[in-house]
BADOLUM-60032 format. One record per residue (C-alpha): x, y, z. Coordinates in nm, 3 decimals. Example, Ala and Ser with C-alpha at 12.3 -4.5 7.8 and 13.67 -1.06 7.14 Angstrom:
2
ATOM         X         Y         Z
ATOM     1.230    -0.450     0.780
ATOM     1.367    -0.106     0.714
***
This chain:
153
ATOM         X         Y         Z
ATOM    11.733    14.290     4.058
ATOM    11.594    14.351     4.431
ATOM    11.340    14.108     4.349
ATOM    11.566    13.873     4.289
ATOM    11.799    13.899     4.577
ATOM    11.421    13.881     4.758
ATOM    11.341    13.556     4.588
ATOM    11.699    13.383     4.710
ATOM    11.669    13.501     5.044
ATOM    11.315    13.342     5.042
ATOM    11.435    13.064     4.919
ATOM    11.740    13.014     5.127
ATOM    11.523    13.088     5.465
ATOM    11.346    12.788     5.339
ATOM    11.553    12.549     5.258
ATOM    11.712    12.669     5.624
ATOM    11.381    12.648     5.806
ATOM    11.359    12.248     5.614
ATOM    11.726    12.206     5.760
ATOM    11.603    12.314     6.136
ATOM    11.312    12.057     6.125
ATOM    11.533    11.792     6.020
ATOM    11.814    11.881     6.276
ATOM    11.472    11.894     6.514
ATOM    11.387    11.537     6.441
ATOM    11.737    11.380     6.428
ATOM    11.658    11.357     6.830
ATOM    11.368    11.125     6.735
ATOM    11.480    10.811     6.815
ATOM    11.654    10.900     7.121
ATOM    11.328    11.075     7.246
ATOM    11.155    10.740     7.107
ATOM    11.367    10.535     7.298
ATOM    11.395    10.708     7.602
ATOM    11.011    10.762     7.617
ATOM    10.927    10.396     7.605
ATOM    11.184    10.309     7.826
ATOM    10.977    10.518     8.098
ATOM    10.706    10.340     7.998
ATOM    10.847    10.036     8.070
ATOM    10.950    10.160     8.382
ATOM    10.616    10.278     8.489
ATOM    10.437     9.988     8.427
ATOM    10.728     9.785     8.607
ATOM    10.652     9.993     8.869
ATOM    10.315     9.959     8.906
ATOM    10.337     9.622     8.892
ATOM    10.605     9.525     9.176
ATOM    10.479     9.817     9.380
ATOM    10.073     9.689     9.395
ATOM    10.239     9.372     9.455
ATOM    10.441     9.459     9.773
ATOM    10.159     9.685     9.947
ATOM     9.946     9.447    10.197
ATOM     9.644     9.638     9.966
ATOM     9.529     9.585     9.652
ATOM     9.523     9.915     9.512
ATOM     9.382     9.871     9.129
ATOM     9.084     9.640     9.319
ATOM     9.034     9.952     9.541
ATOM     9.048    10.195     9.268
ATOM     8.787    10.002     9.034
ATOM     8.571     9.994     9.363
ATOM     8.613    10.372     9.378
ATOM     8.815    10.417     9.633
ATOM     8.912    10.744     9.639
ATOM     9.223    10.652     9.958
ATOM     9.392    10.357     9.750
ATOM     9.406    10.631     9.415
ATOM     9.549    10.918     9.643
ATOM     9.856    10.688     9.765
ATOM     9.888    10.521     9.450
ATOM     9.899    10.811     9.233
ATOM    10.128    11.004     9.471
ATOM    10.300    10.741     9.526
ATOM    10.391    10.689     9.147
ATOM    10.445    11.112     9.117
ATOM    10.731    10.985     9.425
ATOM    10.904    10.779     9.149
ATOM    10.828    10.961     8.817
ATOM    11.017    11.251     8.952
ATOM    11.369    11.020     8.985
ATOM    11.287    10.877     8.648
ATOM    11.271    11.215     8.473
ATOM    11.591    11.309     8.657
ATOM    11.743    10.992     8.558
ATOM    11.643    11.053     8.170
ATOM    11.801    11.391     8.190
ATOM    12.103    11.299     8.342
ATOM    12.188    10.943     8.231
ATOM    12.477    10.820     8.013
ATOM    12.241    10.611     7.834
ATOM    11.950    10.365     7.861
ATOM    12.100    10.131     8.110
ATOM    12.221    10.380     8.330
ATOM    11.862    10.517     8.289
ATOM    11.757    10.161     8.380
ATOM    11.958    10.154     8.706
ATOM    11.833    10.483     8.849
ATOM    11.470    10.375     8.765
ATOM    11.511    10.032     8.982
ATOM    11.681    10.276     9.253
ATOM    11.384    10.497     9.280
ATOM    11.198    10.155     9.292
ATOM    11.367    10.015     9.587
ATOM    11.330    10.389     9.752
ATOM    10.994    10.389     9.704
ATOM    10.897    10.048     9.900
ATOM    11.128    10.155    10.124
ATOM    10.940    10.424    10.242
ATOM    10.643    10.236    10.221
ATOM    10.757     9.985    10.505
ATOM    10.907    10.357    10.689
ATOM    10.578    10.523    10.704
ATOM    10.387    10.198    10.810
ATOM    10.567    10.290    11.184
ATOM    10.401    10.569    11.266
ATOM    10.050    10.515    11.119
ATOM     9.974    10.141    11.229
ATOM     9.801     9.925    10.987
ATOM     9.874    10.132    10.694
ATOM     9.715     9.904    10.409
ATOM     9.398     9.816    10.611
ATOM     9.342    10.204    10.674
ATOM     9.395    10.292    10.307
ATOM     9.140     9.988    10.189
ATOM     8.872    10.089    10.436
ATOM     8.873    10.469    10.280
ATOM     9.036    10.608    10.572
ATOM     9.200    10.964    10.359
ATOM     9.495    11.085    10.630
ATOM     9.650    10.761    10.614
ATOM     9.625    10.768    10.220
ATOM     9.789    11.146    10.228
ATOM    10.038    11.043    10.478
ATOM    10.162    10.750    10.210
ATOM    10.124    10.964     9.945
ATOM    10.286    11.268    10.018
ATOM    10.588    11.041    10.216
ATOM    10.646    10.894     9.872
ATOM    10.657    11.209     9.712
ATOM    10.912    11.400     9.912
ATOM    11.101    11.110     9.903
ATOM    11.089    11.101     9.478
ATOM    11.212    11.449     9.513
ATOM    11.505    11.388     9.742
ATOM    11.547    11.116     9.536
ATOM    11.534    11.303     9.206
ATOM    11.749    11.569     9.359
ATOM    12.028    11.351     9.468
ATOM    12.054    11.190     9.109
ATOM    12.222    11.527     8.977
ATOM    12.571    11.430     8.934
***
């Protein structure tokens, strides 16, 4: 008889272990959903960012310039941070949406904010010249994390 009582607790930590991974993958499509939607954000970003910088950052990069990488890839770090806060703390999608093109706008504004100090931003960054890549950079990051930290609500 103990075996038995063994062989339904087995079986009944099974079938609960089956229930867990299903409960585990009911978030799926919301993971799905909100994943690609970051995506899409991304790549939106990439795209109007390289667009508004006087340098052409993915021409840099291919000619291995290490400068244009260094501001880009901080510079997208500035406004994945917002995005993850806005995908943890959004009502939904659209809401996620809005907070993305927020960190957007942020972003090119510091871009035109950190130009003041360091004349000739672009040109600097496309002739290799590091400080003035860091200074972009790491501008654009602390703002995505001001940014990020604001969007708790």
């Amino acid at each position: 008889m103990h075996r038995l009582t063994d062989c339904a607790n087995l079986s009944g930590r099974t079938s609960w272990g089956a229930f867990m991974i299903l409960q585990s993958l009911a978030g799926l499509p919301a993971f799905l959903v909100y994943f690609c939607t970051a995506i899409v954000a991304v790549v939106a970003y990439l795209f109007v960012y390289t667009r508004v910088t006087a340098h052409n950052e993915f021409d840099l990069i291919r000619a291995n310039e290490p400068a244009a990488a260094i501001a880009l890839g901080l510079s997208l770090l500035g406004f994945v941070l917002p995005l993850v806060s806005a995908i943890a703390h959004s009502a939904n999608v659209w809401d996620c949406l809005i907070w993305a093109a927020i960190a957007l706008i942020v972003q090119i504004i510091v871009y035109y904010l950190v130009r003041v100090p360091v004349p000739k931003l672009s040109e600097r960054i496309a002739s290799g010249e590091l400080a003035a890549a860091i200074w972009l950079g790491l501008s654009s990051l602390a703002a995505g994390a001001l940014n990020a930290a604001c969007m708790i609500y």
